[in-house]
N, C-alpha and C positions, 0 to 999 in steps of 0.2 A: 504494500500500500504506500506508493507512492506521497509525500505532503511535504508543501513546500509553502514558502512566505511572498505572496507576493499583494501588493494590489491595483485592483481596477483604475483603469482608464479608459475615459468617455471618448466616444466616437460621433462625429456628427455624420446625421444622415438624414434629415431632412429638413432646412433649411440651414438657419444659422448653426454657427457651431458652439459647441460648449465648452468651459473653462473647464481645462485637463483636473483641477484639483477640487469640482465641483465632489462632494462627496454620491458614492454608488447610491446611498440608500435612497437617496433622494429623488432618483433620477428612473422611478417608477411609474412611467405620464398610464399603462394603461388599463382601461377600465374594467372593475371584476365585479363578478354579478354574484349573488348568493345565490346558491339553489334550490328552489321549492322540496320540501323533503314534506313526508306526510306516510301514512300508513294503508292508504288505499294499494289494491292490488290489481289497479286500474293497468293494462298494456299502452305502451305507450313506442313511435320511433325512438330511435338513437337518436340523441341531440346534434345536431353536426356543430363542431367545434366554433366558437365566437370570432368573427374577423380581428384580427389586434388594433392596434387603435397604431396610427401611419405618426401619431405624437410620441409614441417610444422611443428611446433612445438604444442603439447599440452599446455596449461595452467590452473591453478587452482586457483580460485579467489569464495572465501568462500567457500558455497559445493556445486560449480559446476566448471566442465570442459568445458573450452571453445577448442571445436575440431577445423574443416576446417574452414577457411572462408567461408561465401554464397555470400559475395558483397565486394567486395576492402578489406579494412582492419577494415570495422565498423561496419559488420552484420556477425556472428556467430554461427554455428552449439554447441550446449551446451548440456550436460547433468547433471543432480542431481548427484553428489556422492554418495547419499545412496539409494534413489529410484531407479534410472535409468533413469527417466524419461526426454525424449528428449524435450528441448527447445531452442529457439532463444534470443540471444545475441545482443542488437545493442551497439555498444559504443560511447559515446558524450564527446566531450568537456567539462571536471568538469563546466568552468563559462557558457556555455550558452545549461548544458543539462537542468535544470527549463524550459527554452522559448522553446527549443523543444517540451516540455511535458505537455504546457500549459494546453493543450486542456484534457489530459487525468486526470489533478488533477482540472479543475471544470467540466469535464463531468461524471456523475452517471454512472454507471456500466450498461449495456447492453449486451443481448445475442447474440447480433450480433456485437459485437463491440471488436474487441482483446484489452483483458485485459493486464496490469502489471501485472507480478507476484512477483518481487522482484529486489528491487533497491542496485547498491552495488558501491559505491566511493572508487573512489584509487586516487592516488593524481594528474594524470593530465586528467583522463575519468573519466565518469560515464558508467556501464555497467546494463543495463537494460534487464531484463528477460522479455519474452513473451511466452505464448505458442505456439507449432509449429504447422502447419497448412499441409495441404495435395495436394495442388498443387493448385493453381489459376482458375478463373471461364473464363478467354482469352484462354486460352489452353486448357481448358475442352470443351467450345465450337467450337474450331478449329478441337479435335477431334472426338467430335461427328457430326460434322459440322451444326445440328440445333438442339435442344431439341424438344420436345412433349409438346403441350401446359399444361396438367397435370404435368410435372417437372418443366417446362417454371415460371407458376403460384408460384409454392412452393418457390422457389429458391429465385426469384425477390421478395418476398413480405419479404422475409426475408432482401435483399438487401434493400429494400424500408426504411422499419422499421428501419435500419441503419439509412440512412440520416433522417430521420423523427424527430428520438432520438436528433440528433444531431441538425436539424434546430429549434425543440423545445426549446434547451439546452442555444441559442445563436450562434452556429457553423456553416460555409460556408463551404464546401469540396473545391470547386472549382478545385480540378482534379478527379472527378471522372471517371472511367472506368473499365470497366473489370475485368482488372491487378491486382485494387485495391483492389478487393475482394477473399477471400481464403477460402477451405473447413476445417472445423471444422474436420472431423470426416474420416478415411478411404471409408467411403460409398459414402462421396459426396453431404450427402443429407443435410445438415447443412452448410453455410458460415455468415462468419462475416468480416467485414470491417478491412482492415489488419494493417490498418495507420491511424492516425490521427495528425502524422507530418506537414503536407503541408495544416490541416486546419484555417480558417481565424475566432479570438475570433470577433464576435460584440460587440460594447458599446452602450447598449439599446437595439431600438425595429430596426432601420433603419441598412436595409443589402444593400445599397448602396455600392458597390465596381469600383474602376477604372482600379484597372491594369489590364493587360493579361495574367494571367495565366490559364492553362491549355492543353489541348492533341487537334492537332487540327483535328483530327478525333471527338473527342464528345464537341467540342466546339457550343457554341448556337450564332444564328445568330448578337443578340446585340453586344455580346463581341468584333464581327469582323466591329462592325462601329467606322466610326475616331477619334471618342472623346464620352465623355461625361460618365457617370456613369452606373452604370446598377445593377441589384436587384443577388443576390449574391445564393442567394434561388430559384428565377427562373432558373439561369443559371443551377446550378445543377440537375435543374425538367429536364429542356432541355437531359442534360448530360441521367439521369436515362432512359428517351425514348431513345436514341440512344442505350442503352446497350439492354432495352427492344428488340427491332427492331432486332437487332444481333444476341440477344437469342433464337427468336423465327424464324425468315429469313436465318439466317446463313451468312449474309453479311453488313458490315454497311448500314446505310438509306443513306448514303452521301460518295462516294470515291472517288478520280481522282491521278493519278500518280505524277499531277503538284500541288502544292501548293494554285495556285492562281485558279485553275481552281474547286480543292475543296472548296474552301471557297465560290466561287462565286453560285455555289450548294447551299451551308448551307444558304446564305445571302436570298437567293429566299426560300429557305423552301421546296421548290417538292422535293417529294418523292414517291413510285410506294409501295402497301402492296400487296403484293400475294392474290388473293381468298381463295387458300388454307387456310387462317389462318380465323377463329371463328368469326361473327361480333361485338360480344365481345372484343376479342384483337385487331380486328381494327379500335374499338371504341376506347379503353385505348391509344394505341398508337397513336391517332391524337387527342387525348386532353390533350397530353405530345408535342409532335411536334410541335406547332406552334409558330409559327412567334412570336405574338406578348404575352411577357414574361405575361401582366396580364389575358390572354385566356388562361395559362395554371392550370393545375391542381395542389396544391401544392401538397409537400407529403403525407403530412397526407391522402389530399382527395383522392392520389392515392392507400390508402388501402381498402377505401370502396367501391372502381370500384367493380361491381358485375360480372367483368370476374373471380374473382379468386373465387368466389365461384362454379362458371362454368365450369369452368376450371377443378376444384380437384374434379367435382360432374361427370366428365366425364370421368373419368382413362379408358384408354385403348382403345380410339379412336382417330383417327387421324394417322399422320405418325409416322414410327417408328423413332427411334435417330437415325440408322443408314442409312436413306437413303440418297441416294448422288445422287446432283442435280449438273451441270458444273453451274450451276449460285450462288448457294448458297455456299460463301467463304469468309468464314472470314480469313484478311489476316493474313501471316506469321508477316509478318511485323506490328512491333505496331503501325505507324504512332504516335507515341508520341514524340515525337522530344519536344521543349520546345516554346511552342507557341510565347515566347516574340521576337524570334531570326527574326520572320516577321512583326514585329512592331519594329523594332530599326532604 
């Protein structure tokens, strides 16, 4: 992991130009929208991305250019000065970008796991390179509205093998979903874990956790009891069956418009699998689902499910990715809202 001290300098690019010592932070003209977030489980298009706004500034901070914004004024469209090659920009806080990055400097390198590519200090960010990724695995499945359990299979074991890496390592995800996963590759057939921001370091072997975090569409039923601790690695098994369920159903296992009416859903555990799907996959996915956190499968055990050998031994049977069912919808809406704000 490359990290080095360098900082930004402004580039004019459209009109006048700007004073080299003008500070980076300030030099964020474009405009960002907050997103409608809500609990309906209404289908909606893919957003197509916001135009930038042509009042942005360029900057150059070692040998890369940092272009548009992608997120407020701390995630960044970038490219290599000499190569060309497009990558992502987040920027932290010079004192507490370390505790950000805990997780990525004692976690081993992973192919499912977005890597640092290079670290570069200016005197009040840190500006961290990532590779850039090709659109997320929430809106891949909204537009194809279900996968085929042969892509279904590839995809998830790849997604799997993330958190596996991770809960080997010492590391809790605790917001897993969808969202949080991106395609490697133009094809699609490749993603990797896009974050490891928001995960929790363990000290030792006990992944006992209390607080509430996480999305309360893929929250597991322990989290939503009134007190007490809960295993931190289960909850994330929980989280992985509900993505499973999504990917292959085309709708969460658990929706309701009302808050308190979803949760009450998840607390009881019923959930309905289509026949359509493999006895296989609906074997994998109710030995992810349940109720109670020690009945479940960990990750690791969910690589040696023998659906996926099933699965990829059977290409080209089953439904197609584009058939469209009124029941199978995954919604427009993240329901990600911040789980703590129903516990306050």
């Amino acid at each position: 992991m490359n990290i080095q001290r360098s900082n930004p300098i402004n580039i004019s690019r459209y009109g006048r130009s700007r004073h080299k010592a003008h500070e980076f932070e300030e030099l964020s003209c474009l405009r960002t929208t907050e997103s409608n977030q809500s609990f309906s489980p209404n289908l909606g298009s893919p957003s197509p991305p916001e135009t930038p706004d042509s009042s942005h500034c360029i900057s150059c901070i070692g040998n890369y250019l940092l272009l548009e914004p992608l997120e407020g004024d701390h995630v960044f469209r970038a490219a290599h000065l000499h190569s060309g090659e497009e990558l992502v920009c987040k920027a932290f806080d010079i004192s507490r970008y370390q505790e950000s990055l805990a997780a990525y400097f004692v976690l081993g390198a992973h192919q499912n796991i977005n890597q640092v590519v290079e670290i570069l200090l200016g005197d009040t960010r840190a500006y961290v390179f990532f590779e850039r990724s090709h659109g997320d695995m929430h809106s891949f499945v909204r537009t194809c509205k279900k996968l085929r359990e042969e892509e279904a299979a590839r995809l998830f074991y790849q997604i799997v093998s993330a958190v596996a890496h991770c809960h080997d390592n010492g590391l809790v995800l605790r917001d897993l979903k969808l969202r949080k996963f991106v395609f490697k590759n133009e094809e699609r057939s490749l993603v990797k874990l896009e974050s490891l921001e928001d995960t929790y370091l363990l000290e030792g072997s006990d992944d006992s956790l209390s607080d509430k975090h996480g999305c309360p569409a893929y929250v597991s039923p322990e989290i939503l009891s009134a007190s007490g601790s809960y295993s931190g690695k289960a909850a994330d098994v929980w989280s992985l069956g509900v993505m499973l369920y999504t990917i292959l159903v085309g709708r969460y296992p658990f929706h309701d418009v009302e808050p308190s009416s979803l949760f009450s859903k998840i607390r009881r555990g019923q959930f309905s699998i289509p026949e359509t799907l493999t006895p296989k996959a609906r074997c994998l996915i109710r030995s992810i689902l349940r109720r109670e956190p020690a009945e479940r499968l960990t990750s690791r055990e969910i690589l040696e499910h023998p659906w996926f050998l099933a699965a990829t031994s059977q290409a080209g049977t089953g439904s197609s990715r584009g058939e469209r069912d009124a029941d199978q919808m995954v919604p427009e809406a993240n329901m990600e809202e911040e789980l703590e704000q129903y516990f306050s």
